[in-house]
KENU-931189 format. One record per atom (N, C-alpha, C): residue in one letter; atom name; x, y, z. Coordinates in steps of 0.2 Angstrom, whole numbers, padded with zeros to 4 digits. Example, Ala and Ser with C-alpha at 12.3 -4.5 7.8 and 13.67 -1.06 7.14 Angstrom:
2
r code = A	site = N	xx = 0066	yy = -0028	zz = 0039
r code = A	site = CA	xx = 0062	yy = -0022	zz = 0039
r code = A	site = C	xx = 0066	yy = -0016	zz = 0039
r code = S	site = N	xx = 0064	yy = -0011	zz = 0035
r code = S	site = CA	xx = 0068	yy = -0005	zz = 0036
r code = S	site = C	xx = 0064	yy = 0000	zz = 0039
END
This chain:
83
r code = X	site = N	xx = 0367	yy = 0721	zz = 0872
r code = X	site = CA	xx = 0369	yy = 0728	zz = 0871
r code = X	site = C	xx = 0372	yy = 0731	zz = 0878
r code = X	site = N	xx = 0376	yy = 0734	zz = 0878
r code = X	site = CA	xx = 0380	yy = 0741	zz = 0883
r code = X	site = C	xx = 0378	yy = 0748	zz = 0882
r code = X	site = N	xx = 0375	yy = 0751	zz = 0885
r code = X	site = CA	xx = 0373	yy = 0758	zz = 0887
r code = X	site = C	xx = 0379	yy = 0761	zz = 0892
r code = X	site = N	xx = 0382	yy = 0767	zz = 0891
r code = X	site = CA	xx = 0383	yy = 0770	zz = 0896
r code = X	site = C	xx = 0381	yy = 0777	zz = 0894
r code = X	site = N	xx = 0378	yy = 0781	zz = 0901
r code = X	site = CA	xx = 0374	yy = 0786	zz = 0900
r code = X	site = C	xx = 0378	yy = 0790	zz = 0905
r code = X	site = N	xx = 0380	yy = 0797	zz = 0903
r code = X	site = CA	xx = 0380	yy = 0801	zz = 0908
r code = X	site = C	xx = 0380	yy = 0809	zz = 0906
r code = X	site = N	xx = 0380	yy = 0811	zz = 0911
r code = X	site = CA	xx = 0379	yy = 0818	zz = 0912
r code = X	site = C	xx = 0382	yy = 0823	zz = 0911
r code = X	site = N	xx = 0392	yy = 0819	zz = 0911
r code = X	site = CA	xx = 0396	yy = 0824	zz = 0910
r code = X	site = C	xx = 0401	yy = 0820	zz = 0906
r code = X	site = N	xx = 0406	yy = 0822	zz = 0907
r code = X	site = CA	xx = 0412	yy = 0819	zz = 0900
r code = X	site = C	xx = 0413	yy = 0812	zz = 0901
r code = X	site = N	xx = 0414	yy = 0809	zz = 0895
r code = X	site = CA	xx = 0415	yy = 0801	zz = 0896
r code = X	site = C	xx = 0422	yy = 0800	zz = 0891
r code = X	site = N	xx = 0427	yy = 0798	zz = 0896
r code = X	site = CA	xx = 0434	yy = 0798	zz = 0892
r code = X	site = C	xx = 0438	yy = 0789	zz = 0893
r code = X	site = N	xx = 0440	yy = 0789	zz = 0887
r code = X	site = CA	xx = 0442	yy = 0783	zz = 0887
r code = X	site = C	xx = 0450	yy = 0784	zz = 0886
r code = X	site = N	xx = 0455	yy = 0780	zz = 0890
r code = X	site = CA	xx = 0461	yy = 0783	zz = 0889
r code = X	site = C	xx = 0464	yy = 0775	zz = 0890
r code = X	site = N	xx = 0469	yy = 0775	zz = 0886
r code = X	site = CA	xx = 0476	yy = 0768	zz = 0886
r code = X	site = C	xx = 0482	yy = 0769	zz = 0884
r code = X	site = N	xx = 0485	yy = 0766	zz = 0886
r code = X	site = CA	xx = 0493	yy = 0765	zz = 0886
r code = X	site = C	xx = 0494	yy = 0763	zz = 0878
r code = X	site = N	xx = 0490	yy = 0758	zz = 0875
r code = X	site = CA	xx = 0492	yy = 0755	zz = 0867
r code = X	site = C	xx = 0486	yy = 0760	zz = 0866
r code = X	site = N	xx = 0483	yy = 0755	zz = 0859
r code = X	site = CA	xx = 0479	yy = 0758	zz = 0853
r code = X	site = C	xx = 0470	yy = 0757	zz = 0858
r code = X	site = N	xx = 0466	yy = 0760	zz = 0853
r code = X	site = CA	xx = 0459	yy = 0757	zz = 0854
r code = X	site = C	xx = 0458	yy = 0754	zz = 0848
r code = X	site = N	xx = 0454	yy = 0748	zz = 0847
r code = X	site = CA	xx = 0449	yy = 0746	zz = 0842
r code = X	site = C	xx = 0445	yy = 0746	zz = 0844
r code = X	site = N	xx = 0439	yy = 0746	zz = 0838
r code = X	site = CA	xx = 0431	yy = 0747	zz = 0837
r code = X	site = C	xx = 0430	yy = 0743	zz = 0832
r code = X	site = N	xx = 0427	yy = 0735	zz = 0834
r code = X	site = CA	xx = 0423	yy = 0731	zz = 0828
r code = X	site = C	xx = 0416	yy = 0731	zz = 0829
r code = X	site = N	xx = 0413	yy = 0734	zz = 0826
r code = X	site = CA	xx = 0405	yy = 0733	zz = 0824
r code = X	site = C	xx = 0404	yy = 0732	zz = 0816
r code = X	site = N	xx = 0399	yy = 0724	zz = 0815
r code = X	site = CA	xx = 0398	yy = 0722	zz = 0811
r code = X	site = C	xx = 0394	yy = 0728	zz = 0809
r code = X	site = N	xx = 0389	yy = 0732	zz = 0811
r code = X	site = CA	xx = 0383	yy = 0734	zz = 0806
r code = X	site = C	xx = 0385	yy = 0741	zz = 0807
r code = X	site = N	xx = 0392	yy = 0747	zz = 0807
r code = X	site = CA	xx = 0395	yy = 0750	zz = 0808
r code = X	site = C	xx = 0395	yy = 0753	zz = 0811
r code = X	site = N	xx = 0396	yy = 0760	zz = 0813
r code = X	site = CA	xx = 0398	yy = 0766	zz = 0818
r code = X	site = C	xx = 0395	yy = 0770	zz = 0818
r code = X	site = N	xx = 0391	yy = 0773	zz = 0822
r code = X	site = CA	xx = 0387	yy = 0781	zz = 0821
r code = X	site = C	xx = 0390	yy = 0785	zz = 0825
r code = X	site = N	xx = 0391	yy = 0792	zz = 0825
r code = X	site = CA	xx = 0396	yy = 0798	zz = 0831
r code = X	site = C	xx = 0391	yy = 0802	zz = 0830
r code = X	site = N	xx = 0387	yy = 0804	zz = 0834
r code = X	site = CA	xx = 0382	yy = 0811	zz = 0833
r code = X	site = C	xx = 0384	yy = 0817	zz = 0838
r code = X	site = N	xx = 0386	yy = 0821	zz = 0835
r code = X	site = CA	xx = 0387	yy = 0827	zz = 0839
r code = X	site = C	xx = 0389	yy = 0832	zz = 0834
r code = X	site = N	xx = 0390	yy = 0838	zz = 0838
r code = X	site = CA	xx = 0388	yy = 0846	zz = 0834
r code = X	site = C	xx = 0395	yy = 0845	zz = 0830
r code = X	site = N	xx = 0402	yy = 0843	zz = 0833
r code = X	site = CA	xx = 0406	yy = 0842	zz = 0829
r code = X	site = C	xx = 0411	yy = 0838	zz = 0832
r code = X	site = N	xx = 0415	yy = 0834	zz = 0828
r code = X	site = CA	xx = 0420	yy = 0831	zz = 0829
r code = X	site = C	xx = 0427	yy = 0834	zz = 0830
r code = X	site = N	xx = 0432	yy = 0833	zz = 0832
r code = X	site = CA	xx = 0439	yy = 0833	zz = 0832
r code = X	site = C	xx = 0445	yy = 0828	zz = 0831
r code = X	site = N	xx = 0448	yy = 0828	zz = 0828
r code = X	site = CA	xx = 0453	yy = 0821	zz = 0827
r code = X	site = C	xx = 0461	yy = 0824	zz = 0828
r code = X	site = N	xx = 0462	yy = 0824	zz = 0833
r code = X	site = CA	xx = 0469	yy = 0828	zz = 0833
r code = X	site = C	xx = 0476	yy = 0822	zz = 0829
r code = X	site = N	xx = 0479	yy = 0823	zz = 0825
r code = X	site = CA	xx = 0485	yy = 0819	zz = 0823
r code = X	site = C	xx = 0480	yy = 0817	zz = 0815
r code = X	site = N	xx = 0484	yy = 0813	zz = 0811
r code = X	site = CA	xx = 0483	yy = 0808	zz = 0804
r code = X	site = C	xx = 0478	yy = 0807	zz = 0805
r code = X	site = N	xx = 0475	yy = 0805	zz = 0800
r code = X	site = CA	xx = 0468	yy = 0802	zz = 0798
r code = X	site = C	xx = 0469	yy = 0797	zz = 0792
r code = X	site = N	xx = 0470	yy = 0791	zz = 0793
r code = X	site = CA	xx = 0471	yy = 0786	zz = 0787
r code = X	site = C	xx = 0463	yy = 0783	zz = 0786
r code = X	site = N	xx = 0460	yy = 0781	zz = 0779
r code = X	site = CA	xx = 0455	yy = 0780	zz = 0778
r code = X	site = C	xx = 0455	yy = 0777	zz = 0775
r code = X	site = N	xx = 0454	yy = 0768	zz = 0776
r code = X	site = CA	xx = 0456	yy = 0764	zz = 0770
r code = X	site = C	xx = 0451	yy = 0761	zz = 0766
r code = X	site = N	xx = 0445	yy = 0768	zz = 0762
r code = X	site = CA	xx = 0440	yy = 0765	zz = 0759
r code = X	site = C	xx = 0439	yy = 0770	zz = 0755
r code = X	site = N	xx = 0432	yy = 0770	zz = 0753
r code = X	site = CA	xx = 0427	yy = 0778	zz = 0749
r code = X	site = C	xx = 0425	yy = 0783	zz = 0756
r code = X	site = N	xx = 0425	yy = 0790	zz = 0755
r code = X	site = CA	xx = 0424	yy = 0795	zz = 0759
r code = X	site = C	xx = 0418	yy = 0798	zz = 0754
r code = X	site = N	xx = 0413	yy = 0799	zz = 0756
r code = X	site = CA	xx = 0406	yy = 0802	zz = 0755
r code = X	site = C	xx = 0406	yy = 0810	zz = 0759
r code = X	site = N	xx = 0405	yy = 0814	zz = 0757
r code = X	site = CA	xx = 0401	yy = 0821	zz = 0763
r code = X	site = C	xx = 0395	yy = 0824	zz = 0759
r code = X	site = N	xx = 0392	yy = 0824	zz = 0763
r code = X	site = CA	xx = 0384	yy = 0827	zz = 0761
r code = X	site = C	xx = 0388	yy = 0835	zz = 0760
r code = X	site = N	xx = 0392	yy = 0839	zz = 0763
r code = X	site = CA	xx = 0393	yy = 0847	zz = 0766
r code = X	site = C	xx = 0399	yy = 0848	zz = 0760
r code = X	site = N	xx = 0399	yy = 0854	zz = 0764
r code = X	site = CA	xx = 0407	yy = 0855	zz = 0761
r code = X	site = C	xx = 0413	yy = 0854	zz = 0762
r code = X	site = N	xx = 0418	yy = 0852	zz = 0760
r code = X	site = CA	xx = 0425	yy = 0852	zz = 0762
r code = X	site = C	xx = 0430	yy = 0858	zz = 0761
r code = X	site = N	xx = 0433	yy = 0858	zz = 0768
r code = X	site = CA	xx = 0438	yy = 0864	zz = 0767
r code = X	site = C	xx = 0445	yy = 0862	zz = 0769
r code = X	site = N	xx = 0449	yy = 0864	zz = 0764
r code = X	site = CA	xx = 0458	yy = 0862	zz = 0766
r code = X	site = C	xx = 0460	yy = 0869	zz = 0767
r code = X	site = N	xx = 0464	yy = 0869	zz = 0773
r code = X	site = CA	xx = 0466	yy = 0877	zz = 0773
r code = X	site = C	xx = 0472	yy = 0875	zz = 0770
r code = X	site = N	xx = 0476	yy = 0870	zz = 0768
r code = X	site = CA	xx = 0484	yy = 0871	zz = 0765
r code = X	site = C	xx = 0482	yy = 0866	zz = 0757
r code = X	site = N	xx = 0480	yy = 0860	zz = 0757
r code = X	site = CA	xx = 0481	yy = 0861	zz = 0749
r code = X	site = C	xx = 0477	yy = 0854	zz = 0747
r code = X	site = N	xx = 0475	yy = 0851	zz = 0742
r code = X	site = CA	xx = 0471	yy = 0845	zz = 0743
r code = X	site = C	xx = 0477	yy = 0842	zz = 0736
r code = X	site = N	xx = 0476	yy = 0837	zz = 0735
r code = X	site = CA	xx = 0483	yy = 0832	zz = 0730
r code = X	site = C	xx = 0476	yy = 0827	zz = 0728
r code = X	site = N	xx = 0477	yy = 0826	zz = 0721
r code = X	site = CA	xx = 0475	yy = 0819	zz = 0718
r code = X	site = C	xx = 0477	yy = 0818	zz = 0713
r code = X	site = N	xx = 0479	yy = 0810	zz = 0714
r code = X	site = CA	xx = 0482	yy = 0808	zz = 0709
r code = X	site = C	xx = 0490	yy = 0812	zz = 0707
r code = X	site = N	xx = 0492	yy = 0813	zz = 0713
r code = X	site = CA	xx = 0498	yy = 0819	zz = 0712
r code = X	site = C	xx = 0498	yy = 0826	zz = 0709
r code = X	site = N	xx = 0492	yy = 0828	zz = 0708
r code = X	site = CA	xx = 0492	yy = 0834	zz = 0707
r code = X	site = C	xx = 0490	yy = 0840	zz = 0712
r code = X	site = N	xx = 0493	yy = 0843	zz = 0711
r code = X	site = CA	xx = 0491	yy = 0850	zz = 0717
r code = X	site = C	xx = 0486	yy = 0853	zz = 0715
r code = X	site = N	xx = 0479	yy = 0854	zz = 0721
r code = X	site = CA	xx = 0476	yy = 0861	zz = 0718
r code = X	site = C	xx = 0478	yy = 0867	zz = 0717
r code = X	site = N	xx = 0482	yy = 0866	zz = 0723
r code = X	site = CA	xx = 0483	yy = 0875	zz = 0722
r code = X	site = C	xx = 0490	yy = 0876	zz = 0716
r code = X	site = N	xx = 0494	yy = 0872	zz = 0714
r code = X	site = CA	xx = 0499	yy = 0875	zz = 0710
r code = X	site = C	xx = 0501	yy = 0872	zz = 0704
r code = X	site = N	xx = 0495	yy = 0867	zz = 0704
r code = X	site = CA	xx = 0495	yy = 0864	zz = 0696
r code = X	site = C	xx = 0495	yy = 0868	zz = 0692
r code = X	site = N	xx = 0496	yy = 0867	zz = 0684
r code = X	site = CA	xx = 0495	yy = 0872	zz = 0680
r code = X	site = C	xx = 0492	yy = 0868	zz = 0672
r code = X	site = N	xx = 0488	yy = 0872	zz = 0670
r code = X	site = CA	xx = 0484	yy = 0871	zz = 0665
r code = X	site = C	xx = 0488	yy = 0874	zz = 0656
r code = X	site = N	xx = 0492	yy = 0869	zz = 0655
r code = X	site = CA	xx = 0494	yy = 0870	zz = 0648
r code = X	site = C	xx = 0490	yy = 0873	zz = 0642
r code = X	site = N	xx = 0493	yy = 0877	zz = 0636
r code = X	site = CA	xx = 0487	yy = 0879	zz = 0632
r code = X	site = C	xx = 0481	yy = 0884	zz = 0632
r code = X	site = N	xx = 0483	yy = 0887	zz = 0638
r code = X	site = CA	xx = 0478	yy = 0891	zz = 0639
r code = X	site = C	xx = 0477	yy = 0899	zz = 0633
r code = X	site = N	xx = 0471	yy = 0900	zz = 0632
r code = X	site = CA	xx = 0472	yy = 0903	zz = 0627
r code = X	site = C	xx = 0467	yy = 0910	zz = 0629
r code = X	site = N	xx = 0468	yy = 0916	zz = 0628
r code = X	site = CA	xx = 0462	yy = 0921	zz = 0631
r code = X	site = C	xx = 0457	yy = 0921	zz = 0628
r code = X	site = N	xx = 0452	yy = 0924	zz = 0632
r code = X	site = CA	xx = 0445	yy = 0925	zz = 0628
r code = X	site = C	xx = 0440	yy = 0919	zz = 0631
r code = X	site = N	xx = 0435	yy = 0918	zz = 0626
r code = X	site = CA	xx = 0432	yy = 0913	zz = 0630
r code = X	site = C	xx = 0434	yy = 0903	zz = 0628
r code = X	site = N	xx = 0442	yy = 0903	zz = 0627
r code = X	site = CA	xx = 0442	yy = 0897	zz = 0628
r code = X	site = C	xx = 0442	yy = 0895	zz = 0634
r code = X	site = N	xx = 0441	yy = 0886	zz = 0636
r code = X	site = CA	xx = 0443	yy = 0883	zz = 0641
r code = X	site = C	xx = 0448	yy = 0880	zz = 0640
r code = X	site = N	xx = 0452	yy = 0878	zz = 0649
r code = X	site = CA	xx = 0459	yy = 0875	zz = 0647
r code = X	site = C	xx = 0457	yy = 0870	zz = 0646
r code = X	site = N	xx = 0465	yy = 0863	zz = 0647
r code = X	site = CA	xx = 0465	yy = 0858	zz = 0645
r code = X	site = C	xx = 0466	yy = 0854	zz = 0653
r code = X	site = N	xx = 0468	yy = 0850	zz = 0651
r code = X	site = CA	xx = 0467	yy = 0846	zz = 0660
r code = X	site = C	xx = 0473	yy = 0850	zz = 0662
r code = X	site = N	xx = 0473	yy = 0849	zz = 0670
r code = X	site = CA	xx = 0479	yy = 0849	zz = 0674
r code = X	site = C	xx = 0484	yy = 0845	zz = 0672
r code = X	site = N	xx = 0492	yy = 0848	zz = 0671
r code = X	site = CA	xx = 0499	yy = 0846	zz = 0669
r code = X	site = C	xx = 0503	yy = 0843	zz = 0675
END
């Protein structure tokens, strides 16, 4: 095992990429994260909290914010799926 302990900023900087192989995975504890640029994610994404998009989420091709629900009828019906 490697330890590095310190007291104040610990910055890692390169000219190429960095990788991280750890068989038994990755743990990051702090009050919050930052990730500036993309985020590619080549698997399942769990969140115990909440998710917030300030511009817009898409699945499956569909837009939240400007989908639109066919059939919709007033009163107490519900609609039908996303169009």
């Amino acid at each position: 095992a490697v330890t590095i302990a310190s007291s104040g900023t610990v910055e890692v900087t390169a000219s190429g990429g960095v990788t991280v192989n750890a068989e038994d995975g990755v743990t990051v504890n702090a009050d919050t994260t930052t990730i500036n640029g993309d985020l590619q994610v080549n698997g399942d994404i769990r969140a115990t909290g909440t998710a917030t998009i300030d511009t817009d989420v898409i699945g499956g091709g569909v837009s939240l914010k400007t989908h639109l629900h066919p059939g919709v009828e007033s009163g107490s019906s519900v609609t039908g799926p996303p169009a």
